[in-house]
C-alpha positions as CSV (number, residue, x, y, z in Angstrom):
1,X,-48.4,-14.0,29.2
2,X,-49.5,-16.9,26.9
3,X,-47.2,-20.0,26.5
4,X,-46.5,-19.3,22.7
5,X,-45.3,-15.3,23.6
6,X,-43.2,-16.6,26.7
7,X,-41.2,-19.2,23.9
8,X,-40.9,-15.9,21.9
9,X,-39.5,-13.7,25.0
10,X,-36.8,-16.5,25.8
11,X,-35.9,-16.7,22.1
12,X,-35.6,-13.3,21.7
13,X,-33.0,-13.0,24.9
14,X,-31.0,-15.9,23.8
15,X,-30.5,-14.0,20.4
16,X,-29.3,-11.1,22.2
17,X,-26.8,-13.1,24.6
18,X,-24.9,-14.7,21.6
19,X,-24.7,-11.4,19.5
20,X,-23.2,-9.9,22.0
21,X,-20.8,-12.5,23.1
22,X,-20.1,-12.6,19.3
23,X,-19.4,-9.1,19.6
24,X,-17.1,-9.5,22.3
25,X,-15.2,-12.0,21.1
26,X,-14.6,-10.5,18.1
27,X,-16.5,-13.1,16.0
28,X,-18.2,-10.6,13.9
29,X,-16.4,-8.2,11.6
30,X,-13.3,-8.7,9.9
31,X,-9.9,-7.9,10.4
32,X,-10.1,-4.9,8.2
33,X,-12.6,-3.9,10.9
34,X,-10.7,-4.0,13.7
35,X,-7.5,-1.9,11.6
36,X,-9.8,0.6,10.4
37,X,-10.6,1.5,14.4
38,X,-6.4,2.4,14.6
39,X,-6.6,4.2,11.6
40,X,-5.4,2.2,9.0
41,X,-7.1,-0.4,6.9
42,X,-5.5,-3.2,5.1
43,X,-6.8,-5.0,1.5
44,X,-5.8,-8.1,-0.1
45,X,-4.8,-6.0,-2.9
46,X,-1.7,-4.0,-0.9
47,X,1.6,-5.1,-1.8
48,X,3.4,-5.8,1.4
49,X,6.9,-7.2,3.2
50,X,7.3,-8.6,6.8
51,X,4.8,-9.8,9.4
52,X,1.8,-8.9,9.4
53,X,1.5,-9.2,13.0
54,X,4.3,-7.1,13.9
55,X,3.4,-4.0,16.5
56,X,4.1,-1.1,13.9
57,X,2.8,-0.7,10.3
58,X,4.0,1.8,7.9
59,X,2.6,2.4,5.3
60,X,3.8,4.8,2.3
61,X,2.4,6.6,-0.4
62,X,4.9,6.5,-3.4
63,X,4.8,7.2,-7.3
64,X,7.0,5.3,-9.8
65,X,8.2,8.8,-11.5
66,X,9.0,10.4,-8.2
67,X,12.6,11.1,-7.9
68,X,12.4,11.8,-3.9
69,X,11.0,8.2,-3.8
70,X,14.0,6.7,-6.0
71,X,16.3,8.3,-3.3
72,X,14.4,7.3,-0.2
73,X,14.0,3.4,-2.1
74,X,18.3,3.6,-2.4
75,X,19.4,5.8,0.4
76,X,17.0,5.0,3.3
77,X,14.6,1.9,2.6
78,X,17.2,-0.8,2.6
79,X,18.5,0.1,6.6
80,X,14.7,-0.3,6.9
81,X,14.0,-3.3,5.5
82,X,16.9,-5.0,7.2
83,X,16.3,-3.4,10.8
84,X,12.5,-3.6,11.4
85,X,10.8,-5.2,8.4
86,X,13.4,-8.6,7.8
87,X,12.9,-8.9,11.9
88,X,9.4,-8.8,12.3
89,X,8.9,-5.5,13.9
90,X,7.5,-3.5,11.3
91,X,4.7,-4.7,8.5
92,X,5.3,-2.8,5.5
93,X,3.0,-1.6,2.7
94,X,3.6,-0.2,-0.4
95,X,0.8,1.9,-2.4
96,X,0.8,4.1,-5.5
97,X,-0.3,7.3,-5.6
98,X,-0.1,8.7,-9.1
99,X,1.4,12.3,-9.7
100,X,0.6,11.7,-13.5
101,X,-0.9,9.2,-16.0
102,X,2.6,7.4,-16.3
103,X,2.6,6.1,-12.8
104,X,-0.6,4.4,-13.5
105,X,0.8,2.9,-16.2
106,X,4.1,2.3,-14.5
107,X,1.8,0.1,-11.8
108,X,-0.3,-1.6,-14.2
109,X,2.9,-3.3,-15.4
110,X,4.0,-4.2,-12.0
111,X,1.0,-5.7,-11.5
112,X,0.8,-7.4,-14.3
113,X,3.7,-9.3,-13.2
114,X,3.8,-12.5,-10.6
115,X,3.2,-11.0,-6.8
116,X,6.8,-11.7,-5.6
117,X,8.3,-10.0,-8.6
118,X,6.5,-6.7,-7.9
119,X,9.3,-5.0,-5.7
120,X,11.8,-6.1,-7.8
121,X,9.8,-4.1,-11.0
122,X,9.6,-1.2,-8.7
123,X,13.0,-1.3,-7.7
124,X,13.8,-0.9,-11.4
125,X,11.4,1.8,-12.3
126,X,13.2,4.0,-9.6
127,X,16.5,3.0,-10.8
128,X,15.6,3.2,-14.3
129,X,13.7,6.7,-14.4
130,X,16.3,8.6,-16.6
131,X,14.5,6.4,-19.4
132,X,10.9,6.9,-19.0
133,X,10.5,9.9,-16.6
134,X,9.2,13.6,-17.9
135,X,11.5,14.6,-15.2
136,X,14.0,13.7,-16.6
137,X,13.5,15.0,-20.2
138,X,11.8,11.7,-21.8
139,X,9.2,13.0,-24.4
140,X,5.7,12.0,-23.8
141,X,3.7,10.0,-24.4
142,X,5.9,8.4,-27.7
143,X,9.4,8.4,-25.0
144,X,7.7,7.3,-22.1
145,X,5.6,4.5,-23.3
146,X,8.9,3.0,-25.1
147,X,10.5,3.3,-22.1
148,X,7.7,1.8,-20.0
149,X,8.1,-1.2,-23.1
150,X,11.7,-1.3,-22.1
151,X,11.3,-2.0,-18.2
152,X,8.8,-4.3,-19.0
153,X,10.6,-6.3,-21.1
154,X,13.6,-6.5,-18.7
155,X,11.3,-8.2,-16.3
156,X,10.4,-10.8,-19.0
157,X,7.3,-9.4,-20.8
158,X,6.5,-8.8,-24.7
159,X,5.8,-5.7,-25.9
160,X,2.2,-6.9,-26.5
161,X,1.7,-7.8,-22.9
162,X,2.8,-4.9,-21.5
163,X,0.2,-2.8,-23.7
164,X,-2.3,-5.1,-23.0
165,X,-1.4,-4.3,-18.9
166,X,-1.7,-0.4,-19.4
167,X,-5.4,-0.5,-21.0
168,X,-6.3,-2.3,-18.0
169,X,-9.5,-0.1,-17.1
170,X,-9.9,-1.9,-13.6
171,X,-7.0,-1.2,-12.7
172,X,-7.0,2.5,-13.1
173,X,-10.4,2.2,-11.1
174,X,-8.3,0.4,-8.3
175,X,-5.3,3.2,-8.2
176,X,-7.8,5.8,-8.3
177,X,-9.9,4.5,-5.4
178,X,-6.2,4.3,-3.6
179,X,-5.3,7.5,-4.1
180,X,-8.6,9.4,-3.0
181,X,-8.4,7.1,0.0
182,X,-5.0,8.5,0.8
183,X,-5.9,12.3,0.3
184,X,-9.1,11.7,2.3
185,X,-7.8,9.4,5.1
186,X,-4.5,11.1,5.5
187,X,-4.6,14.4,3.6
188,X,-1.9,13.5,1.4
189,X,-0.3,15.9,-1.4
190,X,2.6,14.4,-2.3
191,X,4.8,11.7,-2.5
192,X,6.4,9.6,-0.7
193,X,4.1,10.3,2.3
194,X,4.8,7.7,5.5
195,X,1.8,6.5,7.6
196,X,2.9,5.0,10.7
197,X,0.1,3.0,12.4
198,X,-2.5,5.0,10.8
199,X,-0.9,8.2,11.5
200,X,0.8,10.7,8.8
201,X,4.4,11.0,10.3
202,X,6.2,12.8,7.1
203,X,6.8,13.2,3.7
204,X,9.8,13.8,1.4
205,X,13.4,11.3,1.4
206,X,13.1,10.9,5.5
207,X,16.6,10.3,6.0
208,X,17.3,6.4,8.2
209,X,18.0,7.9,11.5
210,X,14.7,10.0,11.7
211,X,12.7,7.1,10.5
212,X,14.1,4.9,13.0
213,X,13.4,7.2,16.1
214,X,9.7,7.0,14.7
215,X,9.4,3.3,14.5
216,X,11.5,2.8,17.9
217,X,8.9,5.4,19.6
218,X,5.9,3.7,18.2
219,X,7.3,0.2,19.1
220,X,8.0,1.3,22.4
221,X,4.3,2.1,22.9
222,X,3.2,-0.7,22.4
């Protein structure tokens, strides 16, 4: 073997050693990466609450118009919040997944809105669906829109700013690309569906006591 191929051998070798300690140590690959392998994957996009190093992360799949997800946000959600996401045990992530054009439009005014007011603008488009929800006998599109105008303003916002937030064409690509990645991840069908550590646990108003002996088991695994 000449001199020159011997430097190439050695070279070669050494290139191989430190990819492979790089792999090992984790030092390629991101985050996302290393989530997607427990069957979950988290974006800088998600709206989130907690610790994002806590053991358990549950994930669920909601729609703005959905009256099951108004009555698991009041009845359920805030035993929740206080017990295993205000403590650290349980990272939680919120994500729309449209049943009809209005919840698009229902998130593209929350996110139109600062990051730490966006649970607060849900909060009120669950309380609030009586004024802008089909379900609820609101006229569309005239009754929803003006209802959608009404929310929005309530969280500070003109009437031209809101309508400026619903034509938002990137965001409809965004909530799109969430929702198929729900149905083909997690086969979801409706809303609110729970993912637990990348794992579809349930859907429907999952009343406190069965959704703590969920998180308790899955904390306990860990």
């Amino acid at each position: 073997m000449s001199r020159k191929n011997l430097f190439i051998v050695v070279g070669l070798v050494a290139l191989i050693v430190v990819a492979g300690l790089g792999w090992s140590m984790g030092l390629f690959g991101g985050a996302g990466d290393a989530a997607s392998a427990k069957g979950y994957e988290l974006v800088a996009s998600d709206r989130t609450m907690g610790n994002r190093n806590a053991k358990a992360v549950l994930i669920e799949y909601a729609a703005p118009s959905c009256p099951v997800c108004a009555a698991f946000a009041a009845q359920a959600f805030p035993q929740i919040k206080a017990k295993y996401i205000d403590t650290g045990k349980v990272f939680y992530v919120f994500r729309v997944f449209p049943l009809r054009s209005d919840d698009g439009e229902a998130e593209k005014i929350a996110r139109c809105l600062p990051e730490d007011k966006y649970f607060t603008f849900i909060d009120l488009l669950f309380k609030n669906q009586p004024k802008w929800d089909v379900e609820y006998g609101v006229q569309a599109p005239e009754g929803v829109h003006e209802g959608l105008v009404l929310l929005g303003r309530i969280a500070g916002m003109s009437r031209e700013q809101v309508d400026q937030c619903m034509v938002n064409k990137a965001e409809d690509d965004r909530i799109n690309k969430v929702s198929a990645d729900g149905e083909a991840r997690y086969s979801i069908t409706g809303t609110p569906t729970f993912i637990l550590n990348g794992v579809n646990v349930g859907s429907g108003n999952i009343p406190y006591d069965t959704m703590a002996k969920l998180l308790d088991t899955e904390l306990a695994k860990q």
